[in-house]
C-alpha positions as CSV (number, residue, x, y, z in Angstrom):
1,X,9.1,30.1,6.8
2,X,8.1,27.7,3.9
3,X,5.1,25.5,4.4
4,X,5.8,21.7,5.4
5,X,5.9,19.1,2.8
6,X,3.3,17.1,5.2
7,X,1.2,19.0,7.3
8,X,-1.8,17.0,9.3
9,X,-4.0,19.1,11.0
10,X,-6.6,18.1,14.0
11,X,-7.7,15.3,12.7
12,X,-10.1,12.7,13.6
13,X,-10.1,9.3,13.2
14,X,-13.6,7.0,13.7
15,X,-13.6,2.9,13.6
16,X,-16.7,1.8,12.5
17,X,-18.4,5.2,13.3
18,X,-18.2,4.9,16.9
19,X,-14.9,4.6,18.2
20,X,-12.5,7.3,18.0
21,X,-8.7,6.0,17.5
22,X,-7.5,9.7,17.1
23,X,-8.5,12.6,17.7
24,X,-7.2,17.0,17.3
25,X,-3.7,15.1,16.3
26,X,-1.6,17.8,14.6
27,X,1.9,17.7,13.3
28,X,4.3,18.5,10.4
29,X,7.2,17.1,8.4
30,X,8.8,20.1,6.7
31,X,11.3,18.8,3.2
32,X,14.2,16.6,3.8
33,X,13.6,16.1,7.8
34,X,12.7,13.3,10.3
35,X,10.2,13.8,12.2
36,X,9.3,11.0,14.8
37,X,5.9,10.1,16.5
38,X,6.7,8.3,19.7
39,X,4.3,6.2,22.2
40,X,3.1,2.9,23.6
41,X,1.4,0.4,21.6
42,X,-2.3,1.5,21.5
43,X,-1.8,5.3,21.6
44,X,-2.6,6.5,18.0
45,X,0.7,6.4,16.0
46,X,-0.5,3.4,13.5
47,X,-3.4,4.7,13.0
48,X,-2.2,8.4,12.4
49,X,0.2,6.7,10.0
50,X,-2.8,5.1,8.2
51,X,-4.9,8.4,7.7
52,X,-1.6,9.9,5.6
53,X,-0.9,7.0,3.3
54,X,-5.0,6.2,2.6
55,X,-4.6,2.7,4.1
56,X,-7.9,3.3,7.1
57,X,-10.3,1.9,5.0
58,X,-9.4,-1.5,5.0
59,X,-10.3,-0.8,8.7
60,X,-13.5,0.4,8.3
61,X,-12.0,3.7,9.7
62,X,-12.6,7.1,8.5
63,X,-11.0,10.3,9.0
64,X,-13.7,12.3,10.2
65,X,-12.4,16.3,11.0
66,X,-9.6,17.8,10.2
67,X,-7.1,17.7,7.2
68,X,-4.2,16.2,5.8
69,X,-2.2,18.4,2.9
70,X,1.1,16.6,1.3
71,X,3.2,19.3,-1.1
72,X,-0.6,21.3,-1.4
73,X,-2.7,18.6,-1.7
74,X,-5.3,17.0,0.1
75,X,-5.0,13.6,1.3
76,X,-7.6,12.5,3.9
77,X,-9.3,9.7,3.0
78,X,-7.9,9.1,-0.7
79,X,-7.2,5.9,-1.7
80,X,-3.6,4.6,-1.1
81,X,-2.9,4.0,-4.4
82,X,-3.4,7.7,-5.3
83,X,-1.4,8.6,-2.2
84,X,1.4,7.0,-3.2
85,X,1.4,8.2,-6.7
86,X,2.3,11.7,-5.1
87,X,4.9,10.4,-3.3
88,X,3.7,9.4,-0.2
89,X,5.0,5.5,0.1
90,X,4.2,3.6,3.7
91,X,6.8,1.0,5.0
92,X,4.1,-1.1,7.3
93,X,4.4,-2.6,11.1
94,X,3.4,-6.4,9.3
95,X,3.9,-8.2,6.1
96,X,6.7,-6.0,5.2
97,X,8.2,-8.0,1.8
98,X,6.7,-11.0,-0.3
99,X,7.8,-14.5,1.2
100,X,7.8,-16.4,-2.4
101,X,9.5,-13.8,-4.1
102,X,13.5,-13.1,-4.7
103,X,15.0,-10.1,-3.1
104,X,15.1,-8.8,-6.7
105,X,11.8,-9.9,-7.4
106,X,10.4,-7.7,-4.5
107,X,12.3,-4.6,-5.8
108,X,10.4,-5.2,-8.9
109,X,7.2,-5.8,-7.7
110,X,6.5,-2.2,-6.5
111,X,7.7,-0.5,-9.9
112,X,5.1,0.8,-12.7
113,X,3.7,-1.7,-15.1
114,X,5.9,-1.7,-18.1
115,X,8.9,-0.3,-16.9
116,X,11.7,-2.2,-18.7
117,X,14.5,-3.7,-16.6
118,X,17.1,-1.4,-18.4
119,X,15.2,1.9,-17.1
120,X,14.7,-0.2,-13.5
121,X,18.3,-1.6,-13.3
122,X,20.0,1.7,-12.6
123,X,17.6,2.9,-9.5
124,X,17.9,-0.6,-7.9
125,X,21.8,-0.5,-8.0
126,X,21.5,2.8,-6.4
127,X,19.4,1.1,-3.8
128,X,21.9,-1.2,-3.6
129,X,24.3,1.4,-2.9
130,X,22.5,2.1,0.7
131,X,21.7,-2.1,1.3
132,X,24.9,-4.2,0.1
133,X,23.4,-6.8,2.6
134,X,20.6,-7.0,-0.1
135,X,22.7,-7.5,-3.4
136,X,24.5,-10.1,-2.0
137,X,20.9,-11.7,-1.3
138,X,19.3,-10.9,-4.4
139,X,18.2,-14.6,-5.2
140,X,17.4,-15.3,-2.1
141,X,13.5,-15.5,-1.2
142,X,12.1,-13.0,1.2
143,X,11.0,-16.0,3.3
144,X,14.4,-16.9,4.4
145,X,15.9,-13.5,5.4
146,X,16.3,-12.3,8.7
147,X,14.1,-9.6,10.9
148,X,16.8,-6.9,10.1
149,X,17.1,-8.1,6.2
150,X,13.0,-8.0,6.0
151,X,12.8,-4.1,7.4
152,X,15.9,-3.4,4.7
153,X,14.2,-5.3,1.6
154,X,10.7,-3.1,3.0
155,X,12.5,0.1,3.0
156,X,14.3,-0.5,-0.3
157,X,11.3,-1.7,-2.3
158,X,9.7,1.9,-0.7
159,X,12.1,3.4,-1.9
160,X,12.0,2.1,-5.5
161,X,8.7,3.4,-5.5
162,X,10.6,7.0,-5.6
163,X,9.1,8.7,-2.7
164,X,9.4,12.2,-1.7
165,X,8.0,11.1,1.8
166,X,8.9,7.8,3.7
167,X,6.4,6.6,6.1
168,X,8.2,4.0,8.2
169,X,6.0,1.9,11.1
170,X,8.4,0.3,14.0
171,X,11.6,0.5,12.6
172,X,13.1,-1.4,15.0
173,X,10.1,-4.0,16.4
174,X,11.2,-7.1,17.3
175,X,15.2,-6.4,16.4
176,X,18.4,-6.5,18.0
177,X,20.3,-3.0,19.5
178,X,22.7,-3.4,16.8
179,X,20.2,-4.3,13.8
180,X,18.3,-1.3,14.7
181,X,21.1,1.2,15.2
182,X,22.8,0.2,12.0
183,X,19.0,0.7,9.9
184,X,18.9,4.2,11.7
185,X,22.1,4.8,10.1
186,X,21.4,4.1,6.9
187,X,18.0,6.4,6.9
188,X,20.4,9.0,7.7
189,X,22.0,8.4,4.6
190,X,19.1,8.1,2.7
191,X,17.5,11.5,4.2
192,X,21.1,12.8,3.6
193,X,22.0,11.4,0.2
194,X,18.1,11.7,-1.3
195,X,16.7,14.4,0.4
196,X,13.9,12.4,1.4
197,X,11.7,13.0,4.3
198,X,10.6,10.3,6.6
199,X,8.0,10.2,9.5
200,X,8.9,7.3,11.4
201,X,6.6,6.0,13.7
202,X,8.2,4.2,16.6
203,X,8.0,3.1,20.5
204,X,11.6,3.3,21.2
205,X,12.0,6.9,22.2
206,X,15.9,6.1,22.3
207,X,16.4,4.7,18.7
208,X,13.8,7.4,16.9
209,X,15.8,10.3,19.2
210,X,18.8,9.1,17.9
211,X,17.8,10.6,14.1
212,X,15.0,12.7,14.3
213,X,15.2,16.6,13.7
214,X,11.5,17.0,15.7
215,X,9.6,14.6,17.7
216,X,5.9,14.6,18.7
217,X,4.5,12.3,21.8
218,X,1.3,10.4,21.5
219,X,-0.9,9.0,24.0
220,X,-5.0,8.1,24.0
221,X,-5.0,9.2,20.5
222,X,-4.1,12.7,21.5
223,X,-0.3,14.5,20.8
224,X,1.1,15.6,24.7
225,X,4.3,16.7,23.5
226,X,6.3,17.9,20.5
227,X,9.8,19.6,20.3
228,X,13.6,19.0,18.7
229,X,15.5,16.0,19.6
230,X,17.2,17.9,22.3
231,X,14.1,18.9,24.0
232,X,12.6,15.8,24.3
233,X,15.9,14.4,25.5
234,X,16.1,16.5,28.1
235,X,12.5,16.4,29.0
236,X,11.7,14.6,32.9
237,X,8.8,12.4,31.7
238,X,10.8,11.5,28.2
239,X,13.5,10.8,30.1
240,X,11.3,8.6,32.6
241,X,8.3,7.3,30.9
242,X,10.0,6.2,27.1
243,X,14.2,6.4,28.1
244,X,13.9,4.4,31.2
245,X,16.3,7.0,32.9
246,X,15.5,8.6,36.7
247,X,12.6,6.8,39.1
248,X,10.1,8.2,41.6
249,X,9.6,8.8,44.6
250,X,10.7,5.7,46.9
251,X,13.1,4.9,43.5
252,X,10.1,2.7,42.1
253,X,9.7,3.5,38.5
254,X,6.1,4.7,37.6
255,X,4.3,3.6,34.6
256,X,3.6,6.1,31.6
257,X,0.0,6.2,32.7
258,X,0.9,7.9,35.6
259,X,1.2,10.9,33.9
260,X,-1.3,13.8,34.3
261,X,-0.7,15.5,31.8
262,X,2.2,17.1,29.4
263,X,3.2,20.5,29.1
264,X,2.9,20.9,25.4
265,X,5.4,22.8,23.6
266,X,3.9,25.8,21.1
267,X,6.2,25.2,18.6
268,X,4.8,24.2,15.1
269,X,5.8,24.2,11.7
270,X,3.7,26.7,10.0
């Protein structure tokens, strides 16, 4: 079998040299897959997401063991600007477009210096192609747009960047069912249409199962379980802890931090 496009291998990751976020996290994204990292808000996945695209050190956070290898090169702890060069573009949790700039404008703003609007116009009608929300917006400022129009005009001005690997943090925080089901969709079509792989970091097990070819499970910083879609859907603690399907004893639903500890699968990309 081929060697993944991403493959992270147990790393660590220190704040400010004495707290450790992350730590002996390993997972792959092979070409043209999604892969999802699932979990409650505080168990790692941010951060993980940080250490790929080079963005830790504006925490004053460090990868300290381990390795991270994109298409055979090494990433830990280069700059994201570098990162994304090769093709590694993040779509972050926060401050996801520019408020005083057009939806055009903010497909512009990610492209090289330079770059005339001729040689741009072609690539944004294409990303047109997978937004029409967004054309019919184009002179609108990012400012005014919905949640669901904000996470589209992210991922498109990503994907004007011409990524081989989509890095996508919470999808679907802070939207409607229907808003997130119909951006799931269209990374489908992306993945389908561009051959584009995408981690996609996410706490709703149900919308990142939906997609997602493999799926790893993070808590305290740690991965506790990894396998296909199917696995995980069919797993008891998935299926309790992150679907919200089945109770306990007594039918009183347990919290995730109840959980001892996780059979982990010994499947990995290699």
């Amino acid at each position: 079998m081929s060697a993944p496009l991403l493959q992270v291998e147990q790393i660590e990751v220190v704040y400010k040299r004495v707290i450790t976020a992350v730590q002996g996290v390993t997972l792959a994204v092979p070409q043209g897959q999604i892969v999802a990292l699932l979990g409650t808000n505080g168990a790692g996945k941010s951060t993980t997401l940080r250490a790929i695209s080079g963005f830790l050190g504006l925490d004053d956070a460090v990868v300290t063991e381990g390795s991270i290898t994109f298409d055979g090169a090494a990433l830990q702890n280069r700059p994201p600007h570098e990162i994304a060069g090769r093709g590694v573009v993040l779509v972050p949790e926060r401050e996801k477009v520019f408020p005083n700039l057009t939806v055009a404008e903010n497909l512009a703003a990610p492209v090289a210096r330079g770059t005339k609007a001729r040689d741009r116009r072609p690539h944004e009608e294409h990303i047109y192609h997978f937004f029409p929300r967004l054309a019919e917006l184009r002179d609108r400022t990012g400012g005014l747009l919905s949640g669901g129009e904000r996470q589209m005009l992210a991922i498109a001005s990503a994907l004007m960047c011409r990524p081989k690997l989509l890095l996508i943090d919470e999808l679907s925080l802070g939207l409607a069912p229907v808003v997130a089901g119909d951006l799931v969709r269209r990374l489908c079509a992306i993945r389908d249409e561009l051959g584009i792989a995408i981690l996609l970091v996410e706490q709703s097990a149900a919308v990142a199962l939906e997609i997602a070819d493999y799926a790893y499970v993070m808590e305290n910083g740690r991965i506790v379980l990894d396998g296909d879609r199917e696995r995980l859907k069919g797993h008891k603690d998935v299926q309790e802890f992150y679907l919200g399907k089945g109770s306990a004893e007594g039918g009183a639903r347990r919290s995730y931090r109840d959980i001892k500890q996780y059979r982990r699968s010994r499947r990995w990309y290699g």
